[in-house]
Structure formats: structure tokens, C-alpha cells
ROGU-233313 format. One record per residue (C-alpha): residue in three letters; x, y, z; residue number from 1. Coordinates in nm, 2 decimals. Example, Ala and Ser with C-alpha at 12.3 -4.5 7.8 and 13.67 -1.06 7.14 Angstrom:
+-----+--------+--------+--------+-----+
!   r !     xx !     yy !     zz !   k !
+-----+--------+--------+--------+-----+
! ala !   1.23 !  -0.45 !   0.78 !   1 !
! ser !   1.37 !  -0.11 !   0.71 !   2 !
+-----+--------+--------+--------+-----+
// end
This chain:
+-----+--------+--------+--------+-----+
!   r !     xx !     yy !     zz !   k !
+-----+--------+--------+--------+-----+
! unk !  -1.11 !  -2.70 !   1.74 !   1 !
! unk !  -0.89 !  -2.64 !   1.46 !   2 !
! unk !  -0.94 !  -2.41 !   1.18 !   3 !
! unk !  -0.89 !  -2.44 !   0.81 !   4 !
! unk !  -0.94 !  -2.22 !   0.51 !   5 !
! unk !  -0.84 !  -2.35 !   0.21 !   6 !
! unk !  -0.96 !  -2.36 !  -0.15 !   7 !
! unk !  -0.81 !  -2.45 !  -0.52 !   8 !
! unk !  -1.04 !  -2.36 !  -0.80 !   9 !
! unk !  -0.93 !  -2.45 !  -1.18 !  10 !
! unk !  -1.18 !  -2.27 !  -1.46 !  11 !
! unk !  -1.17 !  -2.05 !  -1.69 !  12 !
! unk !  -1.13 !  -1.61 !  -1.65 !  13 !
! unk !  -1.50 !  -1.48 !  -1.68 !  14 !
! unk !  -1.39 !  -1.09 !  -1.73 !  15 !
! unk !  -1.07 !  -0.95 !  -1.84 !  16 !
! unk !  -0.88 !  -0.88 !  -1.49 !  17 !
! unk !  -0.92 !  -0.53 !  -1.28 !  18 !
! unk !  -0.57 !  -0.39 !  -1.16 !  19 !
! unk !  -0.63 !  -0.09 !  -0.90 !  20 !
! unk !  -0.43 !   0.04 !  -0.57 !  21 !
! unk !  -0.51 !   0.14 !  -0.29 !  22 !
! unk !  -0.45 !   0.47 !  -0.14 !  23 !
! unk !  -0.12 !   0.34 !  -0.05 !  24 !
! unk !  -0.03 !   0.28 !  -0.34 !  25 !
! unk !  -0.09 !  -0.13 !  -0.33 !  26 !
! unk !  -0.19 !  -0.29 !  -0.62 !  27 !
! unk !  -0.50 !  -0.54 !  -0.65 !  28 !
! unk !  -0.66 !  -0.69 !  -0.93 !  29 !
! unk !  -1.01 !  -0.83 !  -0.94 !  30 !
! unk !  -1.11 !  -1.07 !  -1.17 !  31 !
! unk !  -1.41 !  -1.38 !  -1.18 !  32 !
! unk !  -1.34 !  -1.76 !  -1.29 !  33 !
! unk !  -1.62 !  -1.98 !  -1.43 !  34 !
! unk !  -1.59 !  -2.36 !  -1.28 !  35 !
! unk !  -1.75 !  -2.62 !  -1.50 !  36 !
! unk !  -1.95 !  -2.90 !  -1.22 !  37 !
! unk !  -2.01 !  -3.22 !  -1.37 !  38 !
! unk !  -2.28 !  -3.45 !  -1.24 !  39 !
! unk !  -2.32 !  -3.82 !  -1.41 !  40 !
! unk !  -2.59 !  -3.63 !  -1.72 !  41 !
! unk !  -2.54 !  -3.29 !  -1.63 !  42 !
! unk !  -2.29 !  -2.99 !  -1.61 !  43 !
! unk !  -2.36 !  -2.67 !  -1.40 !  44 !
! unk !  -2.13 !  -2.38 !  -1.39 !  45 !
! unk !  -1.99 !  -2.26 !  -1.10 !  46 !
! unk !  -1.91 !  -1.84 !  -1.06 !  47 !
! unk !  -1.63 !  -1.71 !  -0.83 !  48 !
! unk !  -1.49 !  -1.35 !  -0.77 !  49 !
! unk !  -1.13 !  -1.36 !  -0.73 !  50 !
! unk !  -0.91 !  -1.09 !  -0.54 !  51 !
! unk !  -0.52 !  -1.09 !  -0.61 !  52 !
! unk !  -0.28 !  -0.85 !  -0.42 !  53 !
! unk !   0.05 !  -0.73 !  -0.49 !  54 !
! unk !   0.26 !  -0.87 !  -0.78 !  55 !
! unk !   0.05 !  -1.16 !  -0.78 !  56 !
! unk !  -0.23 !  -0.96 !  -0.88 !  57 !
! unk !   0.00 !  -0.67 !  -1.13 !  58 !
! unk !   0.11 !  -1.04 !  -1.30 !  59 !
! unk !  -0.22 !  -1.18 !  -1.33 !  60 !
! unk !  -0.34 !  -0.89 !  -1.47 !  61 !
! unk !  -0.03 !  -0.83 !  -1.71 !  62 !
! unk !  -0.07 !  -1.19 !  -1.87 !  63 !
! unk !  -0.42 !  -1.29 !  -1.87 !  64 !
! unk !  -0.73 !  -1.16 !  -2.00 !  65 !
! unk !  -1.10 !  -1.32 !  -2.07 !  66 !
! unk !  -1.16 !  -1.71 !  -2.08 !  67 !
! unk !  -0.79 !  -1.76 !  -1.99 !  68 !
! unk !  -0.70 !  -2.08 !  -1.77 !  69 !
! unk !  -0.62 !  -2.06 !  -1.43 !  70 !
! unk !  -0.52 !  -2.26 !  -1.08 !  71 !
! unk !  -0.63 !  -2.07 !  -0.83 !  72 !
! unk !  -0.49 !  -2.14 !  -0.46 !  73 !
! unk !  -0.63 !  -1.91 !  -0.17 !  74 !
! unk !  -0.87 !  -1.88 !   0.08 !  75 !
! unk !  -1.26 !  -1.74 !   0.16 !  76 !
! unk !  -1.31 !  -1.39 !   0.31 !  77 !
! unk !  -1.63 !  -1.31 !   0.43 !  78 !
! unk !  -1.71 !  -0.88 !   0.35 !  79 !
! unk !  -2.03 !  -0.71 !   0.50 !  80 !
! unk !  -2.12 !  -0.37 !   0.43 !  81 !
! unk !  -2.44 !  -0.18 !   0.37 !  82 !
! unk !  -2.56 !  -0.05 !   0.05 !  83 !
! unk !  -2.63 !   0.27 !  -0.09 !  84 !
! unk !  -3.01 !   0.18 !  -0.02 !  85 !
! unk !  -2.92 !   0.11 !   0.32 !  86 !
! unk !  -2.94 !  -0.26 !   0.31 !  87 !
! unk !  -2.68 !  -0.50 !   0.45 !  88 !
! unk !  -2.50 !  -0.67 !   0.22 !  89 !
! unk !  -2.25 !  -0.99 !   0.23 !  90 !
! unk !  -2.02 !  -1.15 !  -0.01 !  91 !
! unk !  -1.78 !  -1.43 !   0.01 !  92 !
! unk !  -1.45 !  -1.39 !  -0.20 !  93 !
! unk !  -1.17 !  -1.62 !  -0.22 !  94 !
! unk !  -0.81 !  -1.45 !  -0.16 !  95 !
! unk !  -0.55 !  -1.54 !  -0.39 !  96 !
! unk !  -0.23 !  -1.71 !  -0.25 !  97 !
! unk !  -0.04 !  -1.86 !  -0.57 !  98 !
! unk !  -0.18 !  -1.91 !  -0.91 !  99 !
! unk !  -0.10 !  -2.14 !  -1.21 ! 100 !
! unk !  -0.12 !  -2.06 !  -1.58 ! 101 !
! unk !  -0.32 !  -2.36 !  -1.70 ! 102 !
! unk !  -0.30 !  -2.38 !  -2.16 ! 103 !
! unk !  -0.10 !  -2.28 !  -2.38 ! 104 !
! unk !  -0.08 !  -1.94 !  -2.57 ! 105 !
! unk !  -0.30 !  -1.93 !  -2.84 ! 106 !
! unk !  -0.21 !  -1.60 !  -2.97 ! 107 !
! unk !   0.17 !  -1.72 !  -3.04 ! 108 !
! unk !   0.28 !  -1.36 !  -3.01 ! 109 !
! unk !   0.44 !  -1.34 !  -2.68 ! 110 !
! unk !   0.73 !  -1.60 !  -2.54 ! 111 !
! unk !   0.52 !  -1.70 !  -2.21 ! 112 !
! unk !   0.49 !  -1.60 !  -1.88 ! 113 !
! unk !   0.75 !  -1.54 !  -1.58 ! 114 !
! unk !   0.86 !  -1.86 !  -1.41 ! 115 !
! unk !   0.78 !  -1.68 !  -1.10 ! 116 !
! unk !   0.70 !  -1.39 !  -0.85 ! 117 !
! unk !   0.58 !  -1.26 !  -0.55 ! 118 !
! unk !   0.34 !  -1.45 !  -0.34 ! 119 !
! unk !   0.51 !  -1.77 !  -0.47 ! 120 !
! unk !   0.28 !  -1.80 !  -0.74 ! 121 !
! unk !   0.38 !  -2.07 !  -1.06 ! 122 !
! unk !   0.28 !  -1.93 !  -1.31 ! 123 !
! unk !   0.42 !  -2.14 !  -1.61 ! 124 !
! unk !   0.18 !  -2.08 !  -1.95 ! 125 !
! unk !   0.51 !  -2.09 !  -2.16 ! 126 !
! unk !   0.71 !  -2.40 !  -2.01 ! 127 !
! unk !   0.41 !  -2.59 !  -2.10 ! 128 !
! unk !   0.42 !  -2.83 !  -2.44 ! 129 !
! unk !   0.12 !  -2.89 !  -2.67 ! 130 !
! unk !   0.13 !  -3.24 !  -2.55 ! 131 !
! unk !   0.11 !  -3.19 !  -2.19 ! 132 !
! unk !  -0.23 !  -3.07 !  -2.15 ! 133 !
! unk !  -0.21 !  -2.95 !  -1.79 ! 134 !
! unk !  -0.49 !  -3.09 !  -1.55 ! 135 !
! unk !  -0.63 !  -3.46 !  -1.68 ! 136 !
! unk !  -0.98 !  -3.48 !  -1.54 ! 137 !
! unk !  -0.92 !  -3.85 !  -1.49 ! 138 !
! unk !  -0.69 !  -3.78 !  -1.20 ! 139 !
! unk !  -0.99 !  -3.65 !  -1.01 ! 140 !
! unk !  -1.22 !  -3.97 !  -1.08 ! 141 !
! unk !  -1.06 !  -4.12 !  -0.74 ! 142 !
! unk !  -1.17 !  -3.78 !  -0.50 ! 143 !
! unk !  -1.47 !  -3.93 !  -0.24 ! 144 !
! unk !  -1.63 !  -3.55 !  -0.30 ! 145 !
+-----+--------+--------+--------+-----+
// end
């Protein structure tokens, strides 16, 4: 049987992003996204927690902060530990692969984002024009899910 893990989330930043390293010195930056799910009358938000390593996540963190845009391409990762209480605990994460500045800069102050990066990320916030609003919802009308 063949195996695929693949998701692409587009919302919005829920938290201003995390940068850390590990003890070897790697960098990773955590940060969560809000995705807006319409239904025919209604609209539910969905929450995911996103984990970026490497320069993907020192650029991420370097150019994005709070209710920010963002294309998100990764994968799921399952974690299991145990708590300090002792219970077992599980979490599903998704993995960033390459990421996409969605929106223009509404601050004005800085020229835009690098045109790329480690990890193959396109990350492209200042090549964008007012007029080119990024993602059109109507191209998804056509999607049987």
C-alpha cells in the first residue's frame, strides 16, 4: 500500500512566531495558523500548530509576526510523551516544507521579503502588487472536498 503525507494550509498567524535551537545549535520556530472553514451558512475556524526548521523557520520568524498570511506546505507528525502528572499525551503537528508569504505589507516600512531560501520555500510578500490579491477563493469552488 502506498503512503502519503501531505498537507497545504492557507490562514492566518495566531501568535507571533517562536525561534529556538536545539542543543546543536539548530534553529526552529514554532508558531500556530487559524484556518477559516466555510460551510453553505456557517464558518468554523480551524487551529494548527506549525513547526519550521532551519532557515525556513529563522525566515519565518524574521518576517512575520501575529495575524500575518501564510501558505503553508508540509506534512503531519504524530508526538507522544507523558506529562508532568504522568499522563500520556499526543499531539499531531504539521512539519513545514516550503512556505508562501500570502498579502501585502501593511506596515510600508520594510522593502519585502527574500525571494528565497533554504528548504525551497517562496516566500514572495514584496513581489506581490495591490491588485493581485494572492489566493481567489473562487478557484477552490471546483475541489469535490
Amino acid at each position: 500500500m502506498v503512503s502519503f503525507n501531505r498537507v497545504v494550509l492557507a490562514g492566518n498567524l495566531t501568535r507571533d512566531p517562536e525561534l529556538r535551537f536545539t542543543n546543536n545549535g539548530i534553529p526552529v520556530c514554532g508558531f500556530g495558523i487559524a484556518v477559516n472553514r466555510v460551510r453553505s451558512k456557517s464558518e468554523e475556524v480551524d487551529f494548527f500548530d506549525i513547526t519550521a526548521w532551519r532557515e525556513l523557520g529563522e525566515t519565518i520568524a524574521n518576517y512575520k509576526k501575529k495575524g500575518d498570511p501564510i501558505l503553508i506546505e508540509g506534512r503531519l507528525q504524530f508526538s507522544t510523551w507523558q506529562a508532568q502528572d504522568g499522563t500520556k499525551r499526543n499531539k499531531v503537528d504539521v512539519v513545514a516544507d516550503n512556505i508562501q508569504f500570502l498579502g501585502g505589507r501593511s506596515d510600508g516600512g520594510e522593502g519585502g521579503a527574500p525571494g528565497g531560501g533554504g528548504g525551497g520555500q517562496s516566500s514572495r510578500s514584496g513581489a506581490r502588487s495591490q491588485d493581485d490579491p494572492g489566493l481567489n477563493e473562487e478557484d477552490f469552488d471546483d475541489i469535490p472536498f
